[in-house]
C-alpha positions as CSV (number, residue, x, y, z in Angstrom):
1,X,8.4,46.4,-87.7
2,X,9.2,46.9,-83.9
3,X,6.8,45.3,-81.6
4,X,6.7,47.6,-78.5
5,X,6.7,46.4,-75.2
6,X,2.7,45.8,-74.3
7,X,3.0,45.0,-70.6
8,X,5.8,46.7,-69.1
9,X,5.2,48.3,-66.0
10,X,2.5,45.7,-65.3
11,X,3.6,42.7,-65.4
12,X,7.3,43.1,-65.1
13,X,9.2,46.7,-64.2
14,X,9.1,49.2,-66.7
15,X,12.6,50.6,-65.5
16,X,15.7,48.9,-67.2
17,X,17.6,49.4,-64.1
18,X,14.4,47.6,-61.4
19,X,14.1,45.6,-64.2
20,X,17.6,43.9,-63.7
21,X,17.5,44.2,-60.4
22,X,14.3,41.9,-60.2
23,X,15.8,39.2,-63.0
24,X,19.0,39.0,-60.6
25,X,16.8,37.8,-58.0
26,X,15.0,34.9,-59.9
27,X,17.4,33.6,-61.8
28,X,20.5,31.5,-60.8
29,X,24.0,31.6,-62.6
30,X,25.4,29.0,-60.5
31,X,23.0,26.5,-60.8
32,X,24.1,23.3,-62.7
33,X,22.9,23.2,-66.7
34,X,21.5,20.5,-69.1
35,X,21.9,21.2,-72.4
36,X,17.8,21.3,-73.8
37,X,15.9,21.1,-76.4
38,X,12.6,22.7,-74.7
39,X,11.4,24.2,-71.9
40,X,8.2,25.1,-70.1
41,X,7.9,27.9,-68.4
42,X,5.0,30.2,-67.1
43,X,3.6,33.7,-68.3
44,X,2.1,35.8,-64.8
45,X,3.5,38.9,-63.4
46,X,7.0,38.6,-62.1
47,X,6.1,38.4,-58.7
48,X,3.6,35.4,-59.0
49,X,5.4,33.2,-61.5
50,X,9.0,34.9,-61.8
51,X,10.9,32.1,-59.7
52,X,9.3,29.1,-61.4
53,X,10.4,31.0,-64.9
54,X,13.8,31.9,-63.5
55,X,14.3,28.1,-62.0
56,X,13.8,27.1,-65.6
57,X,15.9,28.7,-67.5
58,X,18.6,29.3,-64.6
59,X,18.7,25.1,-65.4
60,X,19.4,24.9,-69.0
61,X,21.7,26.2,-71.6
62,X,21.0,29.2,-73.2
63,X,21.4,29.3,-76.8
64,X,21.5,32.3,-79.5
65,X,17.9,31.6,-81.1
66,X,15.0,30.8,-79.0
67,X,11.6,29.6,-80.8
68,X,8.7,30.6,-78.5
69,X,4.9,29.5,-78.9
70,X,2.6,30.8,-76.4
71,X,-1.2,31.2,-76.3
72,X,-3.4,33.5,-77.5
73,X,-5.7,35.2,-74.8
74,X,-7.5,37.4,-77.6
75,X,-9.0,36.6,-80.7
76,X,-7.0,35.5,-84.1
77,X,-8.1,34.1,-87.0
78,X,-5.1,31.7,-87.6
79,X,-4.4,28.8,-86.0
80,X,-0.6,30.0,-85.9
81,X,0.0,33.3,-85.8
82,X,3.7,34.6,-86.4
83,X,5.8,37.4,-86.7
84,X,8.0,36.9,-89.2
85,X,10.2,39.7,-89.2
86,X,11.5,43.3,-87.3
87,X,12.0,43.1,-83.4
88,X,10.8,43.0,-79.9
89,X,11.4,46.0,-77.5
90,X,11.5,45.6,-73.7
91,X,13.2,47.9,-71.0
92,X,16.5,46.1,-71.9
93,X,16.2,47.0,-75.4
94,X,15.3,45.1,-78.9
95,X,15.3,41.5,-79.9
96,X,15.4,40.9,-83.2
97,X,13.2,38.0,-85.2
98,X,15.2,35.3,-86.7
99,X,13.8,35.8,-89.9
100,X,15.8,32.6,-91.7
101,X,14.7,30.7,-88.9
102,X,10.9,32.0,-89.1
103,X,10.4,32.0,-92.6
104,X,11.5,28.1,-92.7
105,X,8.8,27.5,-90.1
106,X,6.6,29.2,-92.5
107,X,7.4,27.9,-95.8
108,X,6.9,23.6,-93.7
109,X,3.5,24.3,-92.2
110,X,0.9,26.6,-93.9
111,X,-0.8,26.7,-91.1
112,X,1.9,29.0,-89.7
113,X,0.6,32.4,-90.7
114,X,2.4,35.9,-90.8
115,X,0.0,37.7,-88.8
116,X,2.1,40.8,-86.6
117,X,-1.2,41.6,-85.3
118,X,-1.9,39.0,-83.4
119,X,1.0,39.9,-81.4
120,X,0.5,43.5,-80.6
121,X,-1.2,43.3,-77.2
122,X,-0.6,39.1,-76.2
123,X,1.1,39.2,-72.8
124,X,2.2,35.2,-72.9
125,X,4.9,35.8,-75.2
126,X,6.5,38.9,-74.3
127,X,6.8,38.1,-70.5
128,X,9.8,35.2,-71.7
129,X,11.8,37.6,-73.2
130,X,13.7,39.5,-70.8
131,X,14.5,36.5,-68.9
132,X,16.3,35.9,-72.7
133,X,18.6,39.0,-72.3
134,X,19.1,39.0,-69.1
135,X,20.5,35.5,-69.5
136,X,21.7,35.5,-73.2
137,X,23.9,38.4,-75.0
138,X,22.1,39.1,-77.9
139,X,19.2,36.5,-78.3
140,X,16.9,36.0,-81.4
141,X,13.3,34.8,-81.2
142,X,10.8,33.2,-83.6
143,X,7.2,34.4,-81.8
144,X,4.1,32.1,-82.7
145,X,1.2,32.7,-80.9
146,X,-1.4,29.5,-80.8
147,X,-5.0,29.7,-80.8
148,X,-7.5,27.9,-79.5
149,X,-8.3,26.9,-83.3
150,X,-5.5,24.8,-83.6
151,X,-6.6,20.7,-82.7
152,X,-3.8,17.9,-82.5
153,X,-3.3,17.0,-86.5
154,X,-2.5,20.6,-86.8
155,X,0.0,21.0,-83.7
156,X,1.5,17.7,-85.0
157,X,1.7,19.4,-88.0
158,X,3.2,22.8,-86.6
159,X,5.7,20.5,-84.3
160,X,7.1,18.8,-86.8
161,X,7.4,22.0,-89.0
162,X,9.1,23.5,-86.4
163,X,11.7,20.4,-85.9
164,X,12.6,20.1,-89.5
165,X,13.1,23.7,-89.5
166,X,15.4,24.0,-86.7
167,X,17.2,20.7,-87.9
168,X,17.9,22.1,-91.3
169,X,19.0,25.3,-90.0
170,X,22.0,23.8,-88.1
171,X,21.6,26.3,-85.0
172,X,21.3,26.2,-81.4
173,X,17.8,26.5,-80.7
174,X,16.1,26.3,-77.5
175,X,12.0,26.0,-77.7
176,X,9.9,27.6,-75.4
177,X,6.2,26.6,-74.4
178,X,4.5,29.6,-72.4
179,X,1.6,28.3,-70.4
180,X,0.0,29.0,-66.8
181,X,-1.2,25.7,-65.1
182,X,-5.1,26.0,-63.5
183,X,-6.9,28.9,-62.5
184,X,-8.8,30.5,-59.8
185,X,-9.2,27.0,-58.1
186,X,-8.3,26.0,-54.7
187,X,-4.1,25.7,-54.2
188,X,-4.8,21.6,-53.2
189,X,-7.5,21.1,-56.0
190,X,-4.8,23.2,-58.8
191,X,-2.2,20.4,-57.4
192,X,-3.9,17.6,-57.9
193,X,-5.2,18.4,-61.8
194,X,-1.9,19.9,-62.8
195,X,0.2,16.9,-61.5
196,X,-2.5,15.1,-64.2
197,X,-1.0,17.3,-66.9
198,X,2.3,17.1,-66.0
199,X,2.7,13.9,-66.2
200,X,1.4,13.8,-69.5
201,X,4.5,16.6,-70.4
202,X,7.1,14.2,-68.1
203,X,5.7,11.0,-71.0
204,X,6.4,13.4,-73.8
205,X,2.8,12.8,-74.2
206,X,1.9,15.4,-76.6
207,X,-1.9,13.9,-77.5
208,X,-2.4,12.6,-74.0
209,X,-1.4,16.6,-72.8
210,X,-4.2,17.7,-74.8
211,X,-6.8,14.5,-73.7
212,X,-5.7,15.1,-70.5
213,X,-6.3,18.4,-70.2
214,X,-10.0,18.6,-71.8
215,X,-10.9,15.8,-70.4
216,X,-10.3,17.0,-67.1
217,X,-11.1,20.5,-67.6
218,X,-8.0,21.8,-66.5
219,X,-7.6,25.6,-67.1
220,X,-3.7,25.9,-68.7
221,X,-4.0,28.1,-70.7
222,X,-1.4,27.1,-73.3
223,X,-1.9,23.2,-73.3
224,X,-2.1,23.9,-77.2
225,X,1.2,25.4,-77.5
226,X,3.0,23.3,-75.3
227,X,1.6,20.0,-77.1
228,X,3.3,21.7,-80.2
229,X,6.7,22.1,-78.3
230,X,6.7,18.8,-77.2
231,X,5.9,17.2,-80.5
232,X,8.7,19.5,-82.0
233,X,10.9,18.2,-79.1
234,X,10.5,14.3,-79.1
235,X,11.0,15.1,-83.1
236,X,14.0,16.8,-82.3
237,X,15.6,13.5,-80.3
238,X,14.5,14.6,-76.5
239,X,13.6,11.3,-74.5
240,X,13.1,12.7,-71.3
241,X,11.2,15.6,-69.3
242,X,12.2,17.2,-65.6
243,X,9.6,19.1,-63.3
244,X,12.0,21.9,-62.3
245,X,9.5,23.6,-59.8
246,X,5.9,24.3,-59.2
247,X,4.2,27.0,-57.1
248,X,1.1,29.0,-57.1
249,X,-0.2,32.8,-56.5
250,X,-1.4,31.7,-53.2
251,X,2.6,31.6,-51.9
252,X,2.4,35.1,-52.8
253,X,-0.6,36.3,-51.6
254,X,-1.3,34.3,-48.4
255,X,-4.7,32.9,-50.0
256,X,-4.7,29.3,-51.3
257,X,-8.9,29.4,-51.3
258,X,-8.4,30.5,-55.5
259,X,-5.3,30.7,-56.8
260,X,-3.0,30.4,-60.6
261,X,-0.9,27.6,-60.6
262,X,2.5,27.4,-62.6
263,X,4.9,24.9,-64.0
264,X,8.7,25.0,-64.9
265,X,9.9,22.0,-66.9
266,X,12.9,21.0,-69.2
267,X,12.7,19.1,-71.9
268,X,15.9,17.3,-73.2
């Protein structure tokens, strides 16, 4: 099946051509590039969280396959939600599912469900992917959404899955966690929880993330997926984290009274 682009026009430009245009403004080609095995990045509109996304992956290697897990805003009744096989259209065209890739995942963590569904409307996900193209000739994804279901055995679970999967398939593989940081908080208050949460991610601290994060009722929205993405990391042989950049709506807008923070970190 194709999944058709949900939010183009909203949160990024529905024109292929503006669409370029804007990616050429938040992403970097020059800028020096670790080799990595995850990466954080945020999910707003372009013009709220577009830099931080673009700092991210402007640092890092781009590889041919990219596993994304991202957070489910809507309902879905599994814990892991994926879509196992057909393609993802935006303005710059279709990106296909790895399918080998994907139906690995599946077949090492039965949690991992094939539910296309789940994806039809969920912004979190889609928002990553044209940074992909613009970035990466001919990119492949495995999508899993994460919900709110899913505690720590089972992202353990899902992260490990996800490892052993990428290991045994022998390809370059970057993994991408899609999460906003707090929300609708004051721009000094969303600092001071965040940098809690982050430092958690900078430990490769997948359980302490998720501790963190409840115990402190910070509002980032995909603290499930990006536990997940660092257990799959650390699994994967990455010892250390890097903050790339941080920023908030309020830089945008003019108003740090109640603002939605986000995070850019690499993983390697």
């Amino acid at each position: 099946m194709k999944r058709a682009a949900a939010v183009a026009g909203s949160f990024y430009p529905a024109s292929a051509s503006e669409l370029r245009r804007m990616l050429g403004s938040l992403v970097d080609p020059a800028r020096k590039k670790v080799k990595a095995a995850a990466v954080v990045c945020p999910h707003a509109g372009y013009v709220y969280s577009g830099a931080v996304a673009g700092a991210v992956y402007s640092s890092v290697e781009m590889p041919g396959t990219f596993v994304i897990l991202a957070p489910a805003h809507r309902p879905q009744r599994p814990a892991f939600a994926i879509m196992s096989e057909g393609s993802w259209e935006t303005p710059l065209g279709s990106v296909p599912v790895d399918e080998e890739l994907a139906a690995a995942i599946r077949a090492k963590c039965p949690a991992v469900v094939d539910d296309p569904a789940a994806h039809a409307a969920e912004h979190s996900l889609e928002v990553q992917i044209p940074f992909l193209q613009h970035l990466r000739k001919s990119p492949a994804i495995v999508p899993l959404n994460v919900s709110a279901r899913a505690d720590f055995p089972r992202l353990r679970e899902a992260g490990e899955a996800i490892a052993a999967a990428v290991r045994e398939s022998g390809k370059d593989v970057l993994l991408v966690a899609s999460t906003d940081m707090s929300h609708y908080i004051s721009a000094a208050r969303a600092k001071l929880l965040d940098g809690l949460a982050i430092d958690r991610i900078l430990a490769l601290d997948a359980r302490g993330l998720v501790e963190t994060v409840f115990d402190n009722d910070i509002s980032m929205c995909g603290v499930l997926p990006t536990a997940a993405v660092v257990v799959a990391a650390a699994a994967l042989g990455a010892t250390r984290a890097e903050l790339v950049a941080y920023a908030n709506s309020g830089e945008v807008t003019g108003d740090d009274r109640e603002v939605v923070a986000y995070a850019g970190l690499r993983i390697y």
